[in-house]
N, CA, C and O of each residue as an XYZ file, in Angstrom:
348
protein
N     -14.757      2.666      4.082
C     -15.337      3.116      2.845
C     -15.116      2.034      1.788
O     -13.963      1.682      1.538
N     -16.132      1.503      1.168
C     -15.920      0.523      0.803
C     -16.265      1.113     -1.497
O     -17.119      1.792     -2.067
N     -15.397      0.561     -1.827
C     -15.225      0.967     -3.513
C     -16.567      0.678     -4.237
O     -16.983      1.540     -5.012
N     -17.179     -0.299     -4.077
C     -18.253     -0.618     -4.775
C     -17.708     -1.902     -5.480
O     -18.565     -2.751     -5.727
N     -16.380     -2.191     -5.855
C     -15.569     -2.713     -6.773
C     -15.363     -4.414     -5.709
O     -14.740     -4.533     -4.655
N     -15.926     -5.212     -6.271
C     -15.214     -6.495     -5.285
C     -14.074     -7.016     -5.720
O     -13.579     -7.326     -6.803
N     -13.674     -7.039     -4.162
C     -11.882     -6.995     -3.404
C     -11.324     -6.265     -3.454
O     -10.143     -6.380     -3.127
N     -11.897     -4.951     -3.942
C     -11.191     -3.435     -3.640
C     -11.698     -2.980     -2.428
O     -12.630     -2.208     -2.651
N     -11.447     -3.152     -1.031
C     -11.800     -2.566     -0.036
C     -11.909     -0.962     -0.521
O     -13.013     -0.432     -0.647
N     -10.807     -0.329     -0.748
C     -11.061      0.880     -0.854
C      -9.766      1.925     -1.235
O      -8.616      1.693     -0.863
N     -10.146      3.081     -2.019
C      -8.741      3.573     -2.488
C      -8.118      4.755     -1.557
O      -8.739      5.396     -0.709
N      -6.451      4.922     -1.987
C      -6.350      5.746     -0.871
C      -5.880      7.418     -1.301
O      -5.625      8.475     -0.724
N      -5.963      6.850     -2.749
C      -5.178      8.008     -3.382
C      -3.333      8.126     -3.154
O      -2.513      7.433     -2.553
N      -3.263      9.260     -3.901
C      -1.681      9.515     -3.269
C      -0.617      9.973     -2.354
O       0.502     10.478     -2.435
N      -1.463      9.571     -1.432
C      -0.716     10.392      0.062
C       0.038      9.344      0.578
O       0.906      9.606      1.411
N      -0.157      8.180      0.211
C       0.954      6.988      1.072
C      -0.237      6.655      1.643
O       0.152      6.453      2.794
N      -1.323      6.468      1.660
C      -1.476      5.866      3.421
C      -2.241      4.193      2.981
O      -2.802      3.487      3.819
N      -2.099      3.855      1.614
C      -2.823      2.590      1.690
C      -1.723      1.518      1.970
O      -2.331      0.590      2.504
N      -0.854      1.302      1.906
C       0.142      0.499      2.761
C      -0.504      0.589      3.902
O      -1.345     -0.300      4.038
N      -0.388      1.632      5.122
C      -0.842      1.902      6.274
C      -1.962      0.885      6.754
O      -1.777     -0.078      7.498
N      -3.087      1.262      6.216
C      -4.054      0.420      5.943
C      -3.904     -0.736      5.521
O      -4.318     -1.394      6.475
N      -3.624     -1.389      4.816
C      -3.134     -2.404      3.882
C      -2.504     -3.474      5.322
O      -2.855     -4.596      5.689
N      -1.780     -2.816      5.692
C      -0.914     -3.475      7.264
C      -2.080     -3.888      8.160
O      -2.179     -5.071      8.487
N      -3.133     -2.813      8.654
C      -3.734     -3.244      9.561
C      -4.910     -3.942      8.935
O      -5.888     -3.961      9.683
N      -5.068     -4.472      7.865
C      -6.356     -5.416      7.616
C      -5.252     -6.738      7.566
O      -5.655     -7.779      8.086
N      -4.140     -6.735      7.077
C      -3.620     -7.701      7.459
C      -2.927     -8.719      8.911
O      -2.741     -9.931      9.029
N      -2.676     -7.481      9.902
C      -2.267     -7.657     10.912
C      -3.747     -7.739     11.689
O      -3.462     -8.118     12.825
N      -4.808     -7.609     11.625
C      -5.971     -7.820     11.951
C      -6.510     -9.386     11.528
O      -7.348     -9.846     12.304
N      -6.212    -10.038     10.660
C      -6.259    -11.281      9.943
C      -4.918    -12.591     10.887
O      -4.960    -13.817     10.983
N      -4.005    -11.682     11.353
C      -3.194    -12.558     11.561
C      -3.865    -12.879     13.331
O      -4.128    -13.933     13.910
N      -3.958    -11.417     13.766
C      -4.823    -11.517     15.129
C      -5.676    -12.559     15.225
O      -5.536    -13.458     16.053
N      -6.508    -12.503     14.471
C      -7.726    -13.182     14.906
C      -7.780    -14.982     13.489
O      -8.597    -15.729     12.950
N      -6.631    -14.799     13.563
C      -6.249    -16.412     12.559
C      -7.252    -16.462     11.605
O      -8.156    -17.294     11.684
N      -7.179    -15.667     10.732
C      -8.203    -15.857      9.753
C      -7.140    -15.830      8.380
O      -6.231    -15.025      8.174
N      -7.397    -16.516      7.873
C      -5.921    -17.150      6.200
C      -6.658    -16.387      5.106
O      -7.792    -16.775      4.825
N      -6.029    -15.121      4.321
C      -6.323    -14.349      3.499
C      -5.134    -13.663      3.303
O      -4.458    -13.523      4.322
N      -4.575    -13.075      2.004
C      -3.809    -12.073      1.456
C      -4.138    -10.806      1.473
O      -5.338    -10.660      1.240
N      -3.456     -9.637      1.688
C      -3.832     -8.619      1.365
C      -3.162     -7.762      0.240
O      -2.138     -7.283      0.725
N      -3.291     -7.430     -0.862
C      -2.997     -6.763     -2.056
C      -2.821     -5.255     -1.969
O      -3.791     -4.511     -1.824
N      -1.683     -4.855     -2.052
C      -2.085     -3.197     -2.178
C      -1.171     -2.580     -3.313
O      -0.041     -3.068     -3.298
N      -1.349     -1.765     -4.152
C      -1.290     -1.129     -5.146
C      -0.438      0.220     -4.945
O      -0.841      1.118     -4.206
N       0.412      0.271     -5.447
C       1.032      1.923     -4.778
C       2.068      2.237     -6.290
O       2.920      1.576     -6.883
N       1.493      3.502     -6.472
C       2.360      3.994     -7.873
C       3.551      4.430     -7.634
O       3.819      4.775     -6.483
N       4.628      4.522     -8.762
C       5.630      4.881     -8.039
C       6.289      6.239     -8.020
O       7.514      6.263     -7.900
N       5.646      7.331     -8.120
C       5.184      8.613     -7.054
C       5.094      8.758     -6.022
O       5.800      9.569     -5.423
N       4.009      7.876     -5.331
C       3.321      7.337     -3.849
C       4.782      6.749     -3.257
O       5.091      6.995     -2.091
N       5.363      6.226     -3.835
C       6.090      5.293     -2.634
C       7.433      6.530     -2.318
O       8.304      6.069     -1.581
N       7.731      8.295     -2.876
C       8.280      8.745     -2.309
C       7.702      9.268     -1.292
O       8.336     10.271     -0.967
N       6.623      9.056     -0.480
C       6.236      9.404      0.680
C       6.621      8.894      1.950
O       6.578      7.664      1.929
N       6.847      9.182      2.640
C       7.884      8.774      4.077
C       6.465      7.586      4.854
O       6.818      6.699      5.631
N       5.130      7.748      4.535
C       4.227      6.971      5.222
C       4.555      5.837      4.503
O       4.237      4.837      5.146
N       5.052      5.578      3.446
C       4.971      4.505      2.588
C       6.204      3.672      3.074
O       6.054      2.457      3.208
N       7.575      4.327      3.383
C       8.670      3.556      4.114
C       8.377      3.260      5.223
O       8.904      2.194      5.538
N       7.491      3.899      6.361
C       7.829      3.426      7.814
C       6.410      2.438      7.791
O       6.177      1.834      8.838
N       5.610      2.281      6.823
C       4.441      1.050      6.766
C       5.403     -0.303      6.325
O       5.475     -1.343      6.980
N       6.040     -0.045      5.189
C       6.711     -1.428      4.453
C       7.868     -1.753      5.864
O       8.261     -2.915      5.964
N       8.312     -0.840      6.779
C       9.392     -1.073      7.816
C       8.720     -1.620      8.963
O       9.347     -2.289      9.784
N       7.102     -1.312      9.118
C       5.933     -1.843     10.127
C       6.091     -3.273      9.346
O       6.809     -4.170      9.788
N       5.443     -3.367      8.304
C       4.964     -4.930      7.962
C       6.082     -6.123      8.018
O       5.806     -7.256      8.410
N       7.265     -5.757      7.616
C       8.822     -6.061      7.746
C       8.423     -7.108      9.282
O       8.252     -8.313      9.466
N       8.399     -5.521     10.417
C       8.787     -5.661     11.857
C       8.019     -6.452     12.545
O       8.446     -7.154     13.462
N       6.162     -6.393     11.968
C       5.486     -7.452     12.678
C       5.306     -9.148     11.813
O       4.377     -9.947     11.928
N       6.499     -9.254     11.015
C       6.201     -9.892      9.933
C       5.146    -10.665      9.549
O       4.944    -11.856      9.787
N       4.401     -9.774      8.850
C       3.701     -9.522      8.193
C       3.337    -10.725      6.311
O       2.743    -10.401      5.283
N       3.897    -11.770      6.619
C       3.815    -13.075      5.556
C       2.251    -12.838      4.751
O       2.345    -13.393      3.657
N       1.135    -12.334      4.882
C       0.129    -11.990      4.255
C      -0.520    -10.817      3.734
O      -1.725    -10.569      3.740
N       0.523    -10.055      3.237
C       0.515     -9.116      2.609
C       1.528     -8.904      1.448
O       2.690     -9.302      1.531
N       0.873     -8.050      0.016
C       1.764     -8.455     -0.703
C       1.648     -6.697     -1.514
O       0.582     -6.291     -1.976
N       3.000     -5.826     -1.543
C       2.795     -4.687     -2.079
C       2.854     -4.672     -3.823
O       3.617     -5.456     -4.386
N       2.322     -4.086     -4.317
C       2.273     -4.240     -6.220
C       2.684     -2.748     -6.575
O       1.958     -1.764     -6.427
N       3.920     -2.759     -7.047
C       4.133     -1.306     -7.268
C       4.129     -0.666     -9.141
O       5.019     -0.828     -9.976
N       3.202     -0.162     -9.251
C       2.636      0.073    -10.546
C       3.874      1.442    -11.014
O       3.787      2.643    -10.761
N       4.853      0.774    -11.682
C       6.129      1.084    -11.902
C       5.916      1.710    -14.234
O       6.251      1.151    -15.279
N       5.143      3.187    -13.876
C       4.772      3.589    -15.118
C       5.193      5.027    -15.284
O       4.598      5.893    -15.925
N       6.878      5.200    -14.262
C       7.124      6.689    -14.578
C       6.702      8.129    -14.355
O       7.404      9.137    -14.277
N       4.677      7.904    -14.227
C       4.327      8.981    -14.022
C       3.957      9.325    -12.873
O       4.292      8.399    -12.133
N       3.407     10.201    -12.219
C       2.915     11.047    -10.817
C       2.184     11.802    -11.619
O       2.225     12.056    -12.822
N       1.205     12.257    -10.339
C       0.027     12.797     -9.978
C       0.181     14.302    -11.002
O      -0.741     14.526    -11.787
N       1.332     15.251    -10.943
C       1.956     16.025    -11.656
C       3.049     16.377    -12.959
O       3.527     17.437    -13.363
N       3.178     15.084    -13.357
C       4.359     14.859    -14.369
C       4.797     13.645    -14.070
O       4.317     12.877    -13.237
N       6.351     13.365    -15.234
C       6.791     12.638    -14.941
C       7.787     11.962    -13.735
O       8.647     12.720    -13.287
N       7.744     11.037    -13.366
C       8.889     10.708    -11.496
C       9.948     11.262    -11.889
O      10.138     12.268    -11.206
N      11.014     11.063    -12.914
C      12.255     11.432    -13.023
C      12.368     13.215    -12.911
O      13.051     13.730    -12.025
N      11.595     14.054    -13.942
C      11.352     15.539    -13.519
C      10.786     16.090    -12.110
O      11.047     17.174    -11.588
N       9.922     15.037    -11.617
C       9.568     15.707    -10.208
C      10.837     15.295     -9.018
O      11.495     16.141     -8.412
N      10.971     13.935     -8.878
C      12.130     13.541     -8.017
C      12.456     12.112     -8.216
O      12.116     11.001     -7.810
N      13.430     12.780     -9.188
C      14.122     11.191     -9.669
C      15.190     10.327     -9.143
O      15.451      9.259     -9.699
């Protein structure tokens, strides 16, 4: 699914899973030797999701040198603030 937005492949919302993704366009790049970064965006709400640790523990394990996580560190979640929901 592609954003409309160029170099936004595509969003994932807040379930964790664009790391996930994020891994395999990069580990797909390393496959087939093609030299590109991959950027992914994750608020910091998103990163209490357990998909979000065992992706950053994937990219770690296949090291993963072309990928780069950006964690948009602004306190809030989807429902309030991080510290009132789970601080």
């Amino acid at each position: 699914m592609h954003t409309g937005v160029p170099g936004v492949e595509l969003s994932t919302g807040s379930l964790g899973q664009g790391l996930s993704v994020a891994n395999g366009i990069a580990l797909g790049a390393k496959v087939r030797r093609v030299k590109f970064r991959v950027y992914c965006v994750l608020g910091d709400g998103e990163i209490q999701e357990g998909q979000v640790w065992e992706a950053a523990m994937t990219a770690a394990h296949h090291k993963l040198d072309n990928i780069c996580a950006i964690l948009d560190y602004n306190k809030v979640q989807e429902n309030g603030p991080v510290a009132k929901i789970k601080n």
